[in-house]
DSSP file (Angstrom, degrees, kcal/mol; ACC not computed):
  #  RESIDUE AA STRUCTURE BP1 BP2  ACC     N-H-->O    O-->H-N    N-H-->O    O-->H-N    TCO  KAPPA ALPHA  PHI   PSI    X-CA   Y-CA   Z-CA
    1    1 A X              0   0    0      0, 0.0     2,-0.1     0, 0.0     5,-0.0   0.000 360.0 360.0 360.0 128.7  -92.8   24.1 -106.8
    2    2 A X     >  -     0   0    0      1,-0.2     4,-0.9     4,-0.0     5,-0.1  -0.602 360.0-106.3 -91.7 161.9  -89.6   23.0 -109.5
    3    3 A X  H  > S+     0   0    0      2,-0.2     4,-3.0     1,-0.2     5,-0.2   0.749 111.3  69.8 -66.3 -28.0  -87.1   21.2 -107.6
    4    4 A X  H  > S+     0   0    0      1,-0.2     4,-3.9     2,-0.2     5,-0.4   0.995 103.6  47.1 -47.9 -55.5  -84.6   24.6 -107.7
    5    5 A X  H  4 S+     0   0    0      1,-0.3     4,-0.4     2,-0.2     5,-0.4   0.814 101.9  48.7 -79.7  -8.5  -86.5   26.0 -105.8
    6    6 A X  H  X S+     0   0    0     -4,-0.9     4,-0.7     3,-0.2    -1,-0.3   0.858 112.3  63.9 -98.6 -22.5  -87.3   24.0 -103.3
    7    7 A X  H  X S+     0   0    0     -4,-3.0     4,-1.5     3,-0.1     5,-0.4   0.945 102.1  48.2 -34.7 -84.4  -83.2   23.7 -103.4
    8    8 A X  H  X S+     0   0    0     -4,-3.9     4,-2.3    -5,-0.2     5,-0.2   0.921 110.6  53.8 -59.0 -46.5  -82.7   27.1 -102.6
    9    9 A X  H >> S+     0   0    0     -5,-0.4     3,-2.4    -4,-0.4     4,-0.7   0.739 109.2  41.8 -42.1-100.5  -85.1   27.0  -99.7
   10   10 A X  H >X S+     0   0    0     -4,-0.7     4,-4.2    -5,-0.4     3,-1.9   0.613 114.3  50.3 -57.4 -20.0  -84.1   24.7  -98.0
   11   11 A X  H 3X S+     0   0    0     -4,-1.5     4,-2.5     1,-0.2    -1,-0.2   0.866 120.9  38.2 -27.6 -46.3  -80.3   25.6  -98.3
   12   12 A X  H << S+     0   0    0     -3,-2.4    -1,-0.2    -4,-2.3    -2,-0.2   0.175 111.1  59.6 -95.9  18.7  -81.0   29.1  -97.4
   13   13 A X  H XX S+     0   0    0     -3,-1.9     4,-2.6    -4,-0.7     3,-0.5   0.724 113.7  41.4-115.4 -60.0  -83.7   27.9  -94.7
   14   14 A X  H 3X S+     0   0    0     -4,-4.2     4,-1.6     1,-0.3     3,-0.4   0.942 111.6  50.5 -62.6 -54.4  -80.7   25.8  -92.9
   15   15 A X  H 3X S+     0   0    0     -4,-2.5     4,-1.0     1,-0.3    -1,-0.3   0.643 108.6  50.9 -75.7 -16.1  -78.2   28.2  -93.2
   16   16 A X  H <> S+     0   0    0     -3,-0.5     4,-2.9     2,-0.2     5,-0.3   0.882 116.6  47.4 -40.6 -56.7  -80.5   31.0  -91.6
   17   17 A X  H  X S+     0   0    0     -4,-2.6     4,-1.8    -3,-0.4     3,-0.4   0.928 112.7  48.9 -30.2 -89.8  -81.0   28.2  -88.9
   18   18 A X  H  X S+     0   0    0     -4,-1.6     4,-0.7     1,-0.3    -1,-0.2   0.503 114.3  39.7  -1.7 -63.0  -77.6   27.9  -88.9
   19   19 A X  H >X S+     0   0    0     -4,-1.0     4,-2.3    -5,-0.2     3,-0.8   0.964 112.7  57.3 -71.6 -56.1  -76.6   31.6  -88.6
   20   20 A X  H 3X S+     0   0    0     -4,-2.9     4,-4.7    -3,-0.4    -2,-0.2   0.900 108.5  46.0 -35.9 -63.8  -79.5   32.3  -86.0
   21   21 A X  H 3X S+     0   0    0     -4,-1.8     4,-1.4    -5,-0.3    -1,-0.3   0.715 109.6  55.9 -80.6 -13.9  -78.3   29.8  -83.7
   22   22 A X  H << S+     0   0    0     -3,-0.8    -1,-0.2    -4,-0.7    -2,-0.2   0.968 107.5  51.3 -18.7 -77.3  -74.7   31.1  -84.1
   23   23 A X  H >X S+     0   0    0     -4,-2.3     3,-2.0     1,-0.2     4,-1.0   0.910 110.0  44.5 -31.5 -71.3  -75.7   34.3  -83.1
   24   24 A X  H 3< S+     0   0    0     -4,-4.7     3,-0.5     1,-0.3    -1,-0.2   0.786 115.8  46.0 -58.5 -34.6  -77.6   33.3  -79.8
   25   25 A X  T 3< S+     0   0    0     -4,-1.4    -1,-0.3     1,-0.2     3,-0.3   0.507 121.3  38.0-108.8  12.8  -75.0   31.0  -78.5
   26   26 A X  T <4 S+     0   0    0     -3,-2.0    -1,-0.2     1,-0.2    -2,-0.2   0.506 113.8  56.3-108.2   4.8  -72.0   33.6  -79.4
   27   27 A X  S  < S+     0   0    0     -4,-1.0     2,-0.5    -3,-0.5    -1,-0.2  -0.498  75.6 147.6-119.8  40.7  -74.0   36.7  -78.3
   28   28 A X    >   -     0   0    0     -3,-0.3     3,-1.3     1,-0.1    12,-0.1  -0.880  45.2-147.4-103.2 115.8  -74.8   35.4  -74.7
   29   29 A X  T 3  S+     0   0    0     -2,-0.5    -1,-0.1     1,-0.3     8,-0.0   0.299  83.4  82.4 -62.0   1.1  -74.9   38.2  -72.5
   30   30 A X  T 3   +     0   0    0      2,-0.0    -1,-0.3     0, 0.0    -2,-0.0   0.929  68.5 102.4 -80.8 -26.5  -73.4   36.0  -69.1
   31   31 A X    <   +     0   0    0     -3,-1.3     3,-0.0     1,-0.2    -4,-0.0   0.090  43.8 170.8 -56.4 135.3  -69.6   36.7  -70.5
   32   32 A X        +     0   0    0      1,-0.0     2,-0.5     5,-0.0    -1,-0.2   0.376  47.7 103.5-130.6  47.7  -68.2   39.6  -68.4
   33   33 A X  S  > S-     0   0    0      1,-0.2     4,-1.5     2,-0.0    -2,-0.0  -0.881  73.5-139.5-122.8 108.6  -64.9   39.3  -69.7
   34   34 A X  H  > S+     0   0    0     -2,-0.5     4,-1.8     2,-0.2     3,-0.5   0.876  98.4  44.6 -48.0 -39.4  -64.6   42.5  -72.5
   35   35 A X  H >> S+     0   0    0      1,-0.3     4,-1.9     2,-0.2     3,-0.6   0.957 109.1  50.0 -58.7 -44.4  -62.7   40.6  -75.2
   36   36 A X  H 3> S+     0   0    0      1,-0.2     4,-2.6     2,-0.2    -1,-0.3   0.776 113.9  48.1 -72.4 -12.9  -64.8   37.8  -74.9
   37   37 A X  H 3X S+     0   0    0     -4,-1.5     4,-1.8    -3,-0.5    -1,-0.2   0.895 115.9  48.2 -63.1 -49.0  -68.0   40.8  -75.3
   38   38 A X  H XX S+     0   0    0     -4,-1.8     4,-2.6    -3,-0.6     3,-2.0   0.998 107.9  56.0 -65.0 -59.0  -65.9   42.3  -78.4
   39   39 A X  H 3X S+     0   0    0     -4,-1.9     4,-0.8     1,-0.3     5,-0.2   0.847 109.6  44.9 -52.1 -43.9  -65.5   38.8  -79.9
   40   40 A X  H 3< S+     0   0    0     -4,-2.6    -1,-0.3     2,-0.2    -2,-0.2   0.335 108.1  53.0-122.5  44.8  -68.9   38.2  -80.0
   41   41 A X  H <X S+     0   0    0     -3,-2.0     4,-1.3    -4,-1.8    -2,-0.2   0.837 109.1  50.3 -51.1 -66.0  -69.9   41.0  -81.2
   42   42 A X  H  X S+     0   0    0     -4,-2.6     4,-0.8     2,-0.2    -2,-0.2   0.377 114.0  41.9 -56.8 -21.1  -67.7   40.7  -83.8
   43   43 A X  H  X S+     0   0    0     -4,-0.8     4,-1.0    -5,-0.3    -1,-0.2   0.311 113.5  53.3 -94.5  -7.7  -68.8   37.1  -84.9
   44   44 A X  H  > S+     0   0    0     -5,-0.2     4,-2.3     3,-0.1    -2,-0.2   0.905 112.8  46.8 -90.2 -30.6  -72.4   38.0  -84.4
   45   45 A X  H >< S+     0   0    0     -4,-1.3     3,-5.6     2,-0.2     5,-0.3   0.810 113.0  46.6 -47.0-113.3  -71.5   41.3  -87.0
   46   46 A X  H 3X S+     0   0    0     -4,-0.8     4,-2.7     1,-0.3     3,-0.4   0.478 117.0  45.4 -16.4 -54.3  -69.7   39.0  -89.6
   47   47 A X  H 3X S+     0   0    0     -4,-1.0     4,-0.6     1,-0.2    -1,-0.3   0.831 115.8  50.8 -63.9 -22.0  -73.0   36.2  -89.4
   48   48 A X  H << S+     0   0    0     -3,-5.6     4,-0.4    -4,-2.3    -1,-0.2   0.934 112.9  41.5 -54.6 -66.7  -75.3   39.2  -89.6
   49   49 A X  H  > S+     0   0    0     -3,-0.4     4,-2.4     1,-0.3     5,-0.3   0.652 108.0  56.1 -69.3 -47.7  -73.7   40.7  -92.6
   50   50 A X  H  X>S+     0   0    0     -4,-2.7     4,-0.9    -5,-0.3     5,-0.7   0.730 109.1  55.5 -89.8 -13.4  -73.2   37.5  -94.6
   51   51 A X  I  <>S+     0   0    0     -4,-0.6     5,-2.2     3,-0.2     4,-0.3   0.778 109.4  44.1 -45.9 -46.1  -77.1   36.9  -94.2
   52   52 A X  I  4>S+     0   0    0     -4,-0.4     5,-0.6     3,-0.2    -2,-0.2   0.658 112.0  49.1 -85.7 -46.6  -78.0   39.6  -95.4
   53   53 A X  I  <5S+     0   0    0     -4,-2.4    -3,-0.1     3,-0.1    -2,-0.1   0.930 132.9   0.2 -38.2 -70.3  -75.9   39.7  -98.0
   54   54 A X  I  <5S+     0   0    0     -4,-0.9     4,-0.5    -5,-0.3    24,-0.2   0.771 121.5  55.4-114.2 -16.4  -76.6   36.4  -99.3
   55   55 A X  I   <S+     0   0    0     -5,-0.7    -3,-0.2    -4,-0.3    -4,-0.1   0.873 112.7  44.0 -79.3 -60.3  -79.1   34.3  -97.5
   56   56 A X  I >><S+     0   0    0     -5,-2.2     4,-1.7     1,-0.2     3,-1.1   0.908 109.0  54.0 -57.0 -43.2  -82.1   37.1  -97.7
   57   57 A X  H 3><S+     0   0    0     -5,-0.6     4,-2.6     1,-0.3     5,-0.2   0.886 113.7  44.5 -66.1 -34.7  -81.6   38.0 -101.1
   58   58 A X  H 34 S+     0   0    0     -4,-0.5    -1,-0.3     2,-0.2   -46,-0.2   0.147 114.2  46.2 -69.1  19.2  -81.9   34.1 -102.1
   59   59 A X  H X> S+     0   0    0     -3,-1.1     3,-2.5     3,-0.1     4,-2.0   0.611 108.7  54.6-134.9 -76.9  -84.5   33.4 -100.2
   60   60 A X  H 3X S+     0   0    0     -4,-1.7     4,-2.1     1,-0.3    -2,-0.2   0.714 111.3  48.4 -27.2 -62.1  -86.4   36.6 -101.4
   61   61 A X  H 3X>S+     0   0    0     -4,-2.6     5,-1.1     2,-0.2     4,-0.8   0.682 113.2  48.1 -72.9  -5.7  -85.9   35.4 -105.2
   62   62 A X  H X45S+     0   0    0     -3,-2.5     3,-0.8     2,-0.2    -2,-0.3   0.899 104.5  53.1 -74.9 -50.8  -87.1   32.1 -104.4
   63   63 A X  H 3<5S+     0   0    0     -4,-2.0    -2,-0.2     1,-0.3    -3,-0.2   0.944 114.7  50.2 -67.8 -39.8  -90.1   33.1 -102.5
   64   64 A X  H 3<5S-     0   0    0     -4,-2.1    -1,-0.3    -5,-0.2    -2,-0.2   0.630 101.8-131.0 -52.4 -27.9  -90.6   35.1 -105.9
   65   65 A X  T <<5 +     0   0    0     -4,-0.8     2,-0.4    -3,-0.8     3,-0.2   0.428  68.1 132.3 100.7  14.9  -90.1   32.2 -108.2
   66   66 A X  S   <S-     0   0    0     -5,-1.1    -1,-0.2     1,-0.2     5,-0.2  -0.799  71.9  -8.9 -85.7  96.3  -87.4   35.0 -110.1
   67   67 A X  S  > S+     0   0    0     -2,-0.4     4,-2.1     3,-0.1     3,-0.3   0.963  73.4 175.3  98.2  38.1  -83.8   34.3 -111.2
   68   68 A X  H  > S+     0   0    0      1,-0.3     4,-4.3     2,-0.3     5,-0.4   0.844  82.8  49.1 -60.1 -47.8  -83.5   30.6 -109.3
   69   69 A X  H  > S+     0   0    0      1,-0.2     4,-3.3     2,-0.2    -1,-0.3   0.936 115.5  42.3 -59.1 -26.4  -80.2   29.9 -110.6
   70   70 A X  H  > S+     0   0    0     -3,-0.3     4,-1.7     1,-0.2     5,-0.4   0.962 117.4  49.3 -74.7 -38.4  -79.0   33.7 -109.4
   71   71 A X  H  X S+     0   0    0     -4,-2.1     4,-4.8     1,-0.2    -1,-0.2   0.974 116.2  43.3 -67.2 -40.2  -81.0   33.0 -106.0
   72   72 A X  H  X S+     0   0    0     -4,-4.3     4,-1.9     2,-0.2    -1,-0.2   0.906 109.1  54.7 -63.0 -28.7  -79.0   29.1 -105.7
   73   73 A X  H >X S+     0   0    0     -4,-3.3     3,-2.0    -5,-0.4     4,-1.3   0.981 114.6  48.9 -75.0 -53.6  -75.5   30.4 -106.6
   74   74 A X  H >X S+     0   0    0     -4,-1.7     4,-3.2    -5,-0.3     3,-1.0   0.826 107.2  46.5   9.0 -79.7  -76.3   32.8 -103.6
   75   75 A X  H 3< S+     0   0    0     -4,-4.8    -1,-0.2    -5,-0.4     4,-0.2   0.723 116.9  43.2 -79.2 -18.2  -77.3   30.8 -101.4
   76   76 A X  H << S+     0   0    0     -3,-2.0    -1,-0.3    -4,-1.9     4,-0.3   0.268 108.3  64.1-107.1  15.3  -74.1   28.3 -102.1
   77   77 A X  H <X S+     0   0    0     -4,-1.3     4,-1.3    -3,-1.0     5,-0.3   0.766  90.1  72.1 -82.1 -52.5  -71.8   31.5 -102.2
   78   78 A X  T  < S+     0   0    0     -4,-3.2    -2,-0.1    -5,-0.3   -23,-0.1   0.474  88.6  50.1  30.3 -82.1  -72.8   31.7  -98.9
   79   79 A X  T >> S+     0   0    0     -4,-0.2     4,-2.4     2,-0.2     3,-2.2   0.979 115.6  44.8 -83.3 -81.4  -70.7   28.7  -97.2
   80   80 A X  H 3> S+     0   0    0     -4,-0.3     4,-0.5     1,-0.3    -2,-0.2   0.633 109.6  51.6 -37.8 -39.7  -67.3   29.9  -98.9
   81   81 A X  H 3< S+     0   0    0     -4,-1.3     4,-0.3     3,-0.2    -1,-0.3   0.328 109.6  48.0 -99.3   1.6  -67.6   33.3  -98.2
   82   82 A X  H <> S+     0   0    0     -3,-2.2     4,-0.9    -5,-0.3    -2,-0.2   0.629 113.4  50.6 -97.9 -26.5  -68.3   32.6  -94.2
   83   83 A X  H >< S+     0   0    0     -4,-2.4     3,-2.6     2,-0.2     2,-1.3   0.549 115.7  45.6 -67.7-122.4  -65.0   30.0  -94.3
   84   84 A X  T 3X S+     0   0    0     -4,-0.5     4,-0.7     1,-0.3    -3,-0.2  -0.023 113.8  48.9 -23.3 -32.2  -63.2   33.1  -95.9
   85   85 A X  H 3> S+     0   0    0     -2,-1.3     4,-1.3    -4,-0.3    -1,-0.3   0.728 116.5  37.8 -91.8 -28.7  -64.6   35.5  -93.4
   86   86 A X  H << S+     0   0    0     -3,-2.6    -2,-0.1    -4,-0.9    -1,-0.1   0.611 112.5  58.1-110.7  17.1  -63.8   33.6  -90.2
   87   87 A X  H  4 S+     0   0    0     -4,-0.1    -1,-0.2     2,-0.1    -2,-0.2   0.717 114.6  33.9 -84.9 -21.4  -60.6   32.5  -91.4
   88   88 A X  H  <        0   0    0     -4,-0.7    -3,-0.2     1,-0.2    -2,-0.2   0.689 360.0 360.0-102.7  -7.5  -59.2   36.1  -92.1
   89   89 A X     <        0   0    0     -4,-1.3    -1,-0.2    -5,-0.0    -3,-0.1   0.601 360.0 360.0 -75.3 360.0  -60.9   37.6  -89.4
């Protein structure tokens, strides 16, 4: 395994972590308060979205051993573009 790739794994292996455990603790079903239901919704959306976006597709050209540099700027585009998303949201 060259050392890029085992960069982009683990980057994109914590920040899946990362997101997952986002999710669950802003997506906790006790709230019965509707905004606080809308908000996280809406924060579980944005982490969803920016996962998919960038975290699977880097992790997907890593497990292929394809494009390492495209899969690491990914996977560090990432981190800036989830500060940008939950500052303007």
């Amino acid at each position: 395994m060259t050392p890029l790739r085992l960069i982009v794994f683990t980057l994109a292996g914590f920040e899946t972590l990362i997101g997952l455990a986002y999710m669950a603790i802003f997506n906790f079903p006790g709230s019965s308060d509707p905004l606080g239901k809308a908000i996280s919704t809406g924060v579980t959306a944005i982490v969803a979205v920016l996962l998919v976006i960038f975290v699977l597709p880097a992790l997907v050209l890593a497990f292929r051993n394809d494009r390492l540099k495209l899969a690491l700027g990914l996977a560090l585009a990432a981190i800036p573009a989830a500060a940008a998303a939950f500052i303007l949201a």
